[in-house]
C-alpha positions as CSV (number, residue, x, y, z in Angstrom):
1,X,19.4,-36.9,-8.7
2,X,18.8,-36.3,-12.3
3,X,22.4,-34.9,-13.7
4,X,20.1,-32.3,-15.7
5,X,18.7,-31.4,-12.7
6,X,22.0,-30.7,-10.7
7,X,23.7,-28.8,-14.1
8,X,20.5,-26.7,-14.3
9,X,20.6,-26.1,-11.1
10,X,24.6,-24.8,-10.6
11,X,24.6,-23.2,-14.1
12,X,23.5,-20.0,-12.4
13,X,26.3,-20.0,-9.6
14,X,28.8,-17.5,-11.5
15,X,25.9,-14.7,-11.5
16,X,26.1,-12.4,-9.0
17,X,24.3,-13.5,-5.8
18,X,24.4,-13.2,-2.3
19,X,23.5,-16.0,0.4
20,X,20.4,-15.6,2.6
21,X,20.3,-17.1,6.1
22,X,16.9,-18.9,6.4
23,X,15.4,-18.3,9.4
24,X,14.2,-22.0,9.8
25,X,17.9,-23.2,10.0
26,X,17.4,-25.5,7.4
27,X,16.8,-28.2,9.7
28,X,13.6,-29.2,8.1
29,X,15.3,-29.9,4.4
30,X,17.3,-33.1,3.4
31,X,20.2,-30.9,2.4
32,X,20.3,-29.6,6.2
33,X,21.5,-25.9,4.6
34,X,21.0,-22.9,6.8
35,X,21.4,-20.6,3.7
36,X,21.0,-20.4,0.7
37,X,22.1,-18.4,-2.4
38,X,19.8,-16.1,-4.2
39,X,20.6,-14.2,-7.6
40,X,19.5,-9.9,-7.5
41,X,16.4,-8.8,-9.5
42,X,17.0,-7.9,-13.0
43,X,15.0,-5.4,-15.1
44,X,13.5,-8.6,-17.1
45,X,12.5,-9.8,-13.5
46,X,11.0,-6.7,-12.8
47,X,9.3,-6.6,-15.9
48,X,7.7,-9.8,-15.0
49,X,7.0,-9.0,-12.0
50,X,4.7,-6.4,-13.2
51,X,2.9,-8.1,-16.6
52,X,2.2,-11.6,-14.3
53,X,0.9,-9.5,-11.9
54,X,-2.7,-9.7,-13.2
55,X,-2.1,-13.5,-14.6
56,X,-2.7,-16.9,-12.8
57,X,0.7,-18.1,-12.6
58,X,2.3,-18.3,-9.0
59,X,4.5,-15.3,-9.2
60,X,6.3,-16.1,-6.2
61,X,7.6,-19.8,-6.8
62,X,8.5,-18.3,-10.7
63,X,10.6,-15.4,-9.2
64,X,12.2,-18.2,-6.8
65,X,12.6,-20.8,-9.1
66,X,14.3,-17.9,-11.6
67,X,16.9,-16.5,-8.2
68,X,17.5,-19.3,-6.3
69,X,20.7,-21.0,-7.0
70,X,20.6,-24.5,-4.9
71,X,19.9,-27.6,-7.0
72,X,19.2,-29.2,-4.0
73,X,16.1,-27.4,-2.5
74,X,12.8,-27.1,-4.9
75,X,11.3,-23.4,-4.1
76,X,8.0,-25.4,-3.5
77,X,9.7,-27.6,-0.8
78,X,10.7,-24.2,1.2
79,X,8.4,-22.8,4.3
80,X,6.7,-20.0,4.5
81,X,9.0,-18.4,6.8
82,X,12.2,-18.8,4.5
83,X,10.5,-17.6,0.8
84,X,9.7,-14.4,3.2
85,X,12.9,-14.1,4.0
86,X,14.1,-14.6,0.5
87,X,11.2,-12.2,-0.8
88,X,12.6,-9.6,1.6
89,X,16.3,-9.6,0.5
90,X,15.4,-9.5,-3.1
91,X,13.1,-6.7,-2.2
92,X,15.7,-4.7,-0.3
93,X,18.5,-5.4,-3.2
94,X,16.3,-4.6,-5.5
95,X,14.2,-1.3,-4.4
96,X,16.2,0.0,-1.4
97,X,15.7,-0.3,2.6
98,X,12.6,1.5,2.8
99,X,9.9,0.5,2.4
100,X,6.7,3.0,2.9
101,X,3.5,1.9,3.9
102,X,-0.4,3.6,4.2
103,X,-2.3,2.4,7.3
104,X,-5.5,3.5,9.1
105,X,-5.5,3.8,12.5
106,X,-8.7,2.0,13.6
107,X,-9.8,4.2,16.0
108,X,-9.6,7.6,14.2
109,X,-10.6,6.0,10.7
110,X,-7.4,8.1,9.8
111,X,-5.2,7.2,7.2
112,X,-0.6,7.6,8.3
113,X,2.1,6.4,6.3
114,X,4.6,4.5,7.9
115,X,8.6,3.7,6.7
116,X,9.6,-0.1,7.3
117,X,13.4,0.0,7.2
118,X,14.4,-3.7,5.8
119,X,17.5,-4.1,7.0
120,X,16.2,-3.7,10.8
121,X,13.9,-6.4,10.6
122,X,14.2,-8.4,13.4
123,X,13.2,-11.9,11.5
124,X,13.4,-14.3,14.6
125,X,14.9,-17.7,14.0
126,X,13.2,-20.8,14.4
127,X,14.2,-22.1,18.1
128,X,14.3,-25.6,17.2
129,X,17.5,-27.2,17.3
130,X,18.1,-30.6,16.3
């Protein structure tokens, strides 16, 4: 690999992160790794966040390439399962464990909010095993 590549991707590593279990195991990348380490929101993040909102760009794999900290694993090369579990820790560091929610009940037509505590999620695991 590119010795760019590896610095750009390690230069991060003394910024405060935390390591999120991916719930595929890992066992579909070359590097094998069942987590991975992911850098907090900043306010220039969360600024952003909110002026690409309305652009073109892929906000998600910007945000990912920008927090995670593996020079190993491309945030392109991740499945959907793991940037969701990524998206949710960063959202939970970030904004706090609840997350509230409007919904309408289909049968009534009536409109209820609804309080998603994070840190409950039960994200099931991918039962694979290699």
């Amino acid at each position: 690999m590119d010795e760019s590549l590896i610095n750009a991707g390690t230069e991060n590593f003394t910024l405060p992160h935390d390591v999120v279990s991916l719930p595929s195991g890992g066992i579909f990348y070359k590097s094998k790794k069942k987590s991975v380490k992911v850098g907090y929101l900043t306010a220039s993040d969360e600024n952003y966040l909110i002026g690409a909102i309305s652009g073109k760009e892929n906000v998600v794999l910007t945000l990912l390439r920008n927090k995670l900290y593996e020079h190993d694993l491309r945030p392109e090369e991740l499945l959907d399962g793991d940037v969701e579990a990524i998206l949710i820790f960063l959202r939970n560091t970030s904004f706090g464990a609840e997350y509230t929610i409007n919904l309408i009940d289909p049968q009534t037509n009536k409109q209820f909010s609804h309080t998603v505590i994070l840190d409950e999620l039960n994200i099931k695991k991918n039962p694979i095993s290699t």
